[in-house]
C-alpha positions as CSV (number, residue, x, y, z in Angstrom):
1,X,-17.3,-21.2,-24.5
2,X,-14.7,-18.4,-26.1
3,X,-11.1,-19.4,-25.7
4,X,-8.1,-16.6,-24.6
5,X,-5.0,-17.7,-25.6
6,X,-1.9,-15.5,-24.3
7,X,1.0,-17.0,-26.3
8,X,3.5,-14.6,-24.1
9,X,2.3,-15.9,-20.5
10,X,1.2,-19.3,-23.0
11,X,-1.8,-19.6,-21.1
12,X,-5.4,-20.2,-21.9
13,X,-8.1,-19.1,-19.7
14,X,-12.3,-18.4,-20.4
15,X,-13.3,-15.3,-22.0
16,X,-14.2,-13.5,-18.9
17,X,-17.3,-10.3,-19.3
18,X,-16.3,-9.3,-15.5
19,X,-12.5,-9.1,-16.3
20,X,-13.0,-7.3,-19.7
21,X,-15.4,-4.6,-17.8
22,X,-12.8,-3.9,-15.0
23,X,-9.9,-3.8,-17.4
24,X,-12.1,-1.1,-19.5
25,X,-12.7,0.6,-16.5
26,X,-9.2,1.0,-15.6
27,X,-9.1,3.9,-18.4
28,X,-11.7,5.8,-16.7
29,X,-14.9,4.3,-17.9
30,X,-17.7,4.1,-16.4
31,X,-18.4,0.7,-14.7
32,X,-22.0,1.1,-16.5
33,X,-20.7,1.7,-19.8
34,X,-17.7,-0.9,-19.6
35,X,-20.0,-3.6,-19.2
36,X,-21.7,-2.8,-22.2
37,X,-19.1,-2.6,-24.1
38,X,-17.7,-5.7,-22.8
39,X,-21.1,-7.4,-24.1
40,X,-20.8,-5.7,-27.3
41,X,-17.3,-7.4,-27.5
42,X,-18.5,-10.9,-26.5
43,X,-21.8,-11.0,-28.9
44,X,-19.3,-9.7,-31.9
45,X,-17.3,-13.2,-30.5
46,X,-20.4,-15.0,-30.8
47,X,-22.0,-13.5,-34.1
48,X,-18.7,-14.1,-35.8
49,X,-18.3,-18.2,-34.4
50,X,-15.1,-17.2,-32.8
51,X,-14.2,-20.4,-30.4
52,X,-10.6,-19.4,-29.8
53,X,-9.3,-16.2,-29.8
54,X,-5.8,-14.5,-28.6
55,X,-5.5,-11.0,-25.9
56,X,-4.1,-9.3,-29.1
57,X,-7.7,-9.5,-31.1
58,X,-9.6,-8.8,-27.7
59,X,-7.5,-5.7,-27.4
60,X,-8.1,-4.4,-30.9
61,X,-11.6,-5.4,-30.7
62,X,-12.3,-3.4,-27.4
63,X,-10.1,-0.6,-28.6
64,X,-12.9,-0.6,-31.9
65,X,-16.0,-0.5,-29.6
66,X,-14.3,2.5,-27.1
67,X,-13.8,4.2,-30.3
68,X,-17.5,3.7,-31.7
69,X,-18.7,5.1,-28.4
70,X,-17.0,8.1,-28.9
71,X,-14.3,7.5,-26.1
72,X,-11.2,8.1,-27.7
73,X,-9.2,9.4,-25.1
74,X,-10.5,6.0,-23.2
75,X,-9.5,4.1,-25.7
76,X,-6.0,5.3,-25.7
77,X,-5.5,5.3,-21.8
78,X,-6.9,1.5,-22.3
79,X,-4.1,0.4,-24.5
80,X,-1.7,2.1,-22.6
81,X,-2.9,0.0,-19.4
82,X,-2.9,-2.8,-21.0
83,X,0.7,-2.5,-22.1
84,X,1.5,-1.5,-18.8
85,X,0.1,-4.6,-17.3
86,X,1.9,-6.8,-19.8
87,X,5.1,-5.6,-18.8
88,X,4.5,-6.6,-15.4
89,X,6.2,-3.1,-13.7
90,X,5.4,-3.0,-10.3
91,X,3.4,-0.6,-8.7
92,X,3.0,1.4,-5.4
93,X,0.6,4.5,-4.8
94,X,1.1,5.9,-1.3
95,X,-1.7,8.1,-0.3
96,X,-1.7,10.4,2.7
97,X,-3.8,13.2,4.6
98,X,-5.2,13.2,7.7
99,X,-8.2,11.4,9.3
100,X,-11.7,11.7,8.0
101,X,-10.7,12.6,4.4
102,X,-11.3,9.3,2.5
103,X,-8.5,7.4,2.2
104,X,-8.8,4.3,2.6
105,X,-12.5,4.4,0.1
106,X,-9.8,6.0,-2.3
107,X,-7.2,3.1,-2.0
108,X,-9.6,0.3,-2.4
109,X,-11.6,2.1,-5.5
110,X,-7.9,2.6,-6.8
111,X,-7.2,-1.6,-5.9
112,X,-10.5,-2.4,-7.9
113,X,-9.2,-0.5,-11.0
114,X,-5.4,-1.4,-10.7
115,X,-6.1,-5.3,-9.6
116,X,-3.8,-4.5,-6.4
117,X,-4.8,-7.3,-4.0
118,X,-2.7,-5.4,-1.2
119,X,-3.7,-2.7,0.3
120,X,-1.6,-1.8,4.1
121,X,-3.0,1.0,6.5
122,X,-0.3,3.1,8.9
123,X,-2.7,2.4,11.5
124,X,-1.6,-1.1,11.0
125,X,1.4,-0.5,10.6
126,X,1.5,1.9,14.0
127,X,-0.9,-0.7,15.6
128,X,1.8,-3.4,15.0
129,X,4.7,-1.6,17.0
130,X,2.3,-0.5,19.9
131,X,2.3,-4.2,20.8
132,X,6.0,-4.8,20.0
133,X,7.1,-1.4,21.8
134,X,6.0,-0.3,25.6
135,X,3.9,2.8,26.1
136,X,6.9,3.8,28.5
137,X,9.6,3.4,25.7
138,X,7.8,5.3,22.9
139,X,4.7,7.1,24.8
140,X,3.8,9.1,21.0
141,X,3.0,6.0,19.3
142,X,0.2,5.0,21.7
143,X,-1.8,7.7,20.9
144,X,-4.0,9.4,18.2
145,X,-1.8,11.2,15.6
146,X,-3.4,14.8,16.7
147,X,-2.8,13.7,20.7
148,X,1.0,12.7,20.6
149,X,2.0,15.9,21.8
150,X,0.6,14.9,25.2
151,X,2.7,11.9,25.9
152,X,5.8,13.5,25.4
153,X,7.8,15.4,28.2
154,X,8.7,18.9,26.6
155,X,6.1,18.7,23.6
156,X,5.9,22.1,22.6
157,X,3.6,21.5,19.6
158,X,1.2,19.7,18.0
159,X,3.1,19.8,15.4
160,X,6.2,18.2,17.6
161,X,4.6,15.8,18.7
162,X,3.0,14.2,15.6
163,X,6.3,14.6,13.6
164,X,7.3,12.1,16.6
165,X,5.0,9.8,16.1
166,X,5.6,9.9,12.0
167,X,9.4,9.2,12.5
168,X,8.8,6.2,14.6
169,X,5.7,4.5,12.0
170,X,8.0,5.4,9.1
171,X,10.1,3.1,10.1
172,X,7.5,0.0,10.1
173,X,6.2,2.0,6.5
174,X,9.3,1.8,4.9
175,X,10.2,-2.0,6.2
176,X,6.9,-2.7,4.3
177,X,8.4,-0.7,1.3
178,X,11.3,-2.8,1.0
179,X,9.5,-6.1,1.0
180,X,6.7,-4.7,-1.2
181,X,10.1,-3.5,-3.8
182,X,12.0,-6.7,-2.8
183,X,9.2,-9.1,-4.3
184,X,8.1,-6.7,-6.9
185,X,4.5,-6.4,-5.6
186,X,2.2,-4.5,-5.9
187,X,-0.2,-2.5,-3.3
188,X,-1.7,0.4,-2.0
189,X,-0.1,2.1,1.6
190,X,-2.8,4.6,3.0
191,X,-2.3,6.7,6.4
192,X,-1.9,10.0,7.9
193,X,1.7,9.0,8.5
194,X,2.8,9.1,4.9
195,X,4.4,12.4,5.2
196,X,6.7,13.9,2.4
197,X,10.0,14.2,3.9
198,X,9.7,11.4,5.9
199,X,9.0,8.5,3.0
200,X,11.4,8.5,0.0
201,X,9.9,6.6,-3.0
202,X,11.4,5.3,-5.9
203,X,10.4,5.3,-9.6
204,X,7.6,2.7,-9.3
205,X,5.9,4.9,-6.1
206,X,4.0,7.3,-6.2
207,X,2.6,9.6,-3.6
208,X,-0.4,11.8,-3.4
209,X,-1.9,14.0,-0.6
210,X,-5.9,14.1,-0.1
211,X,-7.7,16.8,1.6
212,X,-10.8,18.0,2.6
213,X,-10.2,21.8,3.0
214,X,-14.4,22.5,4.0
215,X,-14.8,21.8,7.6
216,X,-18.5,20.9,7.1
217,X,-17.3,18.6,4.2
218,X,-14.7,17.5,6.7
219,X,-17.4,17.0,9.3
220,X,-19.8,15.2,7.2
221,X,-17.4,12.7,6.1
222,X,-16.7,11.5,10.4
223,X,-20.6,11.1,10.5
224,X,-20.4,9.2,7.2
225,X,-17.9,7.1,8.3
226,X,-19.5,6.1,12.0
227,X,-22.3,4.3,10.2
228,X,-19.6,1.8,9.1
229,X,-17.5,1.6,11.7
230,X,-16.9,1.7,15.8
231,X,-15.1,4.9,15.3
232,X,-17.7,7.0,17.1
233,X,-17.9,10.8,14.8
234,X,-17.8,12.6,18.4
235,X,-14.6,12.1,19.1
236,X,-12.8,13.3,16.2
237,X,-15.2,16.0,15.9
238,X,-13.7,17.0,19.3
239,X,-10.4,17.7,17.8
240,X,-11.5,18.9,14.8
241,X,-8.8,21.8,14.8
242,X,-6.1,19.6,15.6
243,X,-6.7,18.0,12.7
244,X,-7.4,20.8,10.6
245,X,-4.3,22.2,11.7
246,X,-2.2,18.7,10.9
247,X,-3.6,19.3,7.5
248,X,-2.4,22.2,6.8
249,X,1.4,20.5,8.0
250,X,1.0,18.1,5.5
251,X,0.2,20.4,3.0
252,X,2.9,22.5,3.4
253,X,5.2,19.7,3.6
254,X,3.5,18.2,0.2
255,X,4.0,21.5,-1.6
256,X,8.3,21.6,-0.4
257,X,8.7,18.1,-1.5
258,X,6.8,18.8,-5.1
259,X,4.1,15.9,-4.0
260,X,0.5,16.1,-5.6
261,X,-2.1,17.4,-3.3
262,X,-5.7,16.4,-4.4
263,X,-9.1,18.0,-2.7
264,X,-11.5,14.9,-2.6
265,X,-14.5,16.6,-2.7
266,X,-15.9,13.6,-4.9
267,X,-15.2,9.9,-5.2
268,X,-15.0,9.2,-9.2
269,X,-13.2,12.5,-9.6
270,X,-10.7,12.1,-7.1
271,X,-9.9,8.7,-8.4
272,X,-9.9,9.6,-12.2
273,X,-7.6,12.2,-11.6
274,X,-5.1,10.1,-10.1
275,X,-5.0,7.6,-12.6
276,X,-4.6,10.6,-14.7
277,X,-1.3,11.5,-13.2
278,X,-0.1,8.1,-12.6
279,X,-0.5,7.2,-16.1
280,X,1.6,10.6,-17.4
281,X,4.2,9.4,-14.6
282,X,4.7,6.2,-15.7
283,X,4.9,6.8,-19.0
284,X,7.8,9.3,-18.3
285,X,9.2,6.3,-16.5
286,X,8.9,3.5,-19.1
């Protein structure tokens, strides 16, 4: 058994292959490849007798074998994650954009890369409140986002009425902000009701916008979802303007507050390029 010893955190744990492969992976490797190199690293540990060895010489060793596979951008993006991690900064990615678009597959691929054990939907948030808060006090939040309108005398708009139902979920969203900044946590909020304008964030949170701008890639993603869930694809196809036109709200709204808008159109790219831009962030902020 290999030895890590951490004299900072002065802690000794097992040399772990699964840990080293999803640390590599956090700089944008392929779960394929950062096993490998993960192996390479342990049978190097093995050839050379090693039976204790410190996080400093497993980083420099992985650093090595990223740049022998010719990933040297990689390489760089795993030593800055791994100083990031060291100096414990808490982090919080908001990610919004109406239903059907892939949200919350984004948040936990982002939670598997980032380690973020916490990851809080809106609709929980919104679902939460319904049983706090009477359909007759707040008639908005007791329906779907693109049906608010409906339950609210004088409605003129879609667009009224889900701006309704956004003011009174912000409020339970940004009572989970404070705790999540109080304790110096970190997590993943995902919904339809984090709306630029609405949410402020601070300089550990970070907000992006996903979309799905092809209605048959829009459509395709409801009948993709239904074989995993009870939420039948009918219904939302039903109100598949509504929505469209919600998303082209939030856009707008993304674009006046300076907010990143990303087109998922494919799961590892999507992904990638926000830890991309949360890596160029953060390094601004530290």
């Amino acid at each position: 058994m290999i030895i890590v010893t951490d004299p900072e955190r002065r802690v000794q744990l097992p040399f772990s292959r699964g840990i080293l492969t999803r640390s590599i992976t956090l700089a944008g490797v392929d779960v394929g490849i950062a096993y490998i190199i993960a192996s390479e690293v342990q049978r190097e540990l093995v050839e050379k007798r090693k039976r204790v060895v410190s996080t400093d010489e497993i980083r420099e060793l992985t650093y090595r074998k990223l740049i022998e596979h010719g990933l040297r951008k990689e390489a760089e993006r795993y030593l800055f994650w791994r100083e990031f991690r060291r100096k414990k900064v808490p982090l919080v990615v908001l990610l919004g954009g109406v239903t059907g678009v892939g949200k919350s597959t984004i948040a936990t691929e982002l939670a598997f890369r980032l380690s973020i054990r916490t990851i809080i939907g809106t609709d929980t948030v919104r679902e939460v409140m319904r049983k706090i808060i009477a359909r007759e006090l707040l008639p908005d939040l007791h329906a779907s986002s693109f049906l608010a309108w409906r339950e609210l005398k004088g409605a003129s708009s879609l667009i009224e009425g889900f701006e309704s139902q956004v003011r009174h979920v912000s409020v339970g969203v940004r009572a989970v902000l404070d705790r999540v900044q109080r304790e110096g946590m970190n997590a993943i909020i995902e919904g339809i009701h984090l709306i630029p304008g609405f949410i402020e964030t601070n300089e550990n949170a970070f907000m992006y916008i996903l979309t799905v701008s092809d209605r048959k890639a829009l459509e395709a993603h409801f009948y993709e979802r239904s074989r995993y869930s009870k939420r039948p694809a009918e219904y939302y196809l039903e109100h598949l303007d509504e929505i469209l036109w919600l998303q082209e709200y939030i856009v707008r709204k993304a674009r006046e507050h300076g907010v990143k808008v990303i087109e998922n159109v494919e799961l590892e790219k999507t992904v990638n390029e926000i830890m991309e831009d949360l890596m160029e962030r953060l390094r601004e902020s530290l």
